[in-house]
N, C-alpha and C positions, 0 to 999 in steps of 0.2 A: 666301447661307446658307439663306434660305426655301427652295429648290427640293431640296436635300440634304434637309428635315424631309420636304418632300412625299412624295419618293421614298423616304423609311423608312416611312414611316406607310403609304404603296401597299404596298408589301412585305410588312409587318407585317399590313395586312388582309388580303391574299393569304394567306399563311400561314396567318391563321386560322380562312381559309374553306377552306382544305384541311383541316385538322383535324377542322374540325366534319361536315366530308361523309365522311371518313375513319371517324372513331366511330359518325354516322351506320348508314352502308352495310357496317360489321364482321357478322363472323357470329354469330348468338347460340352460346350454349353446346349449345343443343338442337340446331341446323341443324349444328353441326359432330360431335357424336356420332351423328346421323343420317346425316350424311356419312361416318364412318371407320365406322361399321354395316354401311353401304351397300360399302364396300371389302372389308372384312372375308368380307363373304359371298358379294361376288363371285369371292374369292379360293378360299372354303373349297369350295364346293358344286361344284365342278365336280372338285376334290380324295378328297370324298368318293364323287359319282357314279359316278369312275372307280376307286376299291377295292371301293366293293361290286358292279358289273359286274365286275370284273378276279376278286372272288373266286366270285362265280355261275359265271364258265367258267371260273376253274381246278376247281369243286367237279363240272362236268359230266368233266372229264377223267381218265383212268384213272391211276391211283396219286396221288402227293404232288406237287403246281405251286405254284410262285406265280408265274409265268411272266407269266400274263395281271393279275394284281394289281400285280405291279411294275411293267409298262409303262404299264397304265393309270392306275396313280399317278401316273410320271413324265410322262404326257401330262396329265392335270389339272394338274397344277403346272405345265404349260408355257399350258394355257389359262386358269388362274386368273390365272397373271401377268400375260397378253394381255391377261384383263379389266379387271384396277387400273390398268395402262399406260394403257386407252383412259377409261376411267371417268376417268383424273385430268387426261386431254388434253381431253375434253370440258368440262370445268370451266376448262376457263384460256384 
């Protein structure tokens, strides 16, 4: 019956040396809003860049476009997503 204590008690320290490195090595509250910041703007800014380029040359073009605004929208949201995609693969 002694060896059955041993092996609960190995166990049970094991465990609670996962925990404490667990809590440990967690992210603070700061590092994780600096992190979804950090998302957040990767996503927006290439969003924005490409509306107000898209509406620079629709405003160069004769009569009423949004031709180059809409695609260049649609192309920021295709590289902003790239961005978060690769920003969240590099963290893992």
């Amino acid at each position: 019956m002694k060896p059955d204590n041993d092996e609960l008690a190995r166990r049970v320290e094991q465990q609670a040396q996962r925990m404490q490195r667990a809590e440990r090595d967690r992210p603070t509250l700061l590092a994780q809003t600096v992190y979804l910041g950090s998302l957040g703007l990767m996503f927006i800014l290439p969003v924005i860049a490409g509306v107000y380029l898209g509406h620079w040359l629709d405003g160069k073009l004769a009569g009423y476009s949004m031709r180059w605004t809409l695609s260049l929208l649609f192309a920021g949201l295709v590289i902003g997503g790239f961005n978060v995609y690769w920003l969240i693969r590099s963290q893992d």
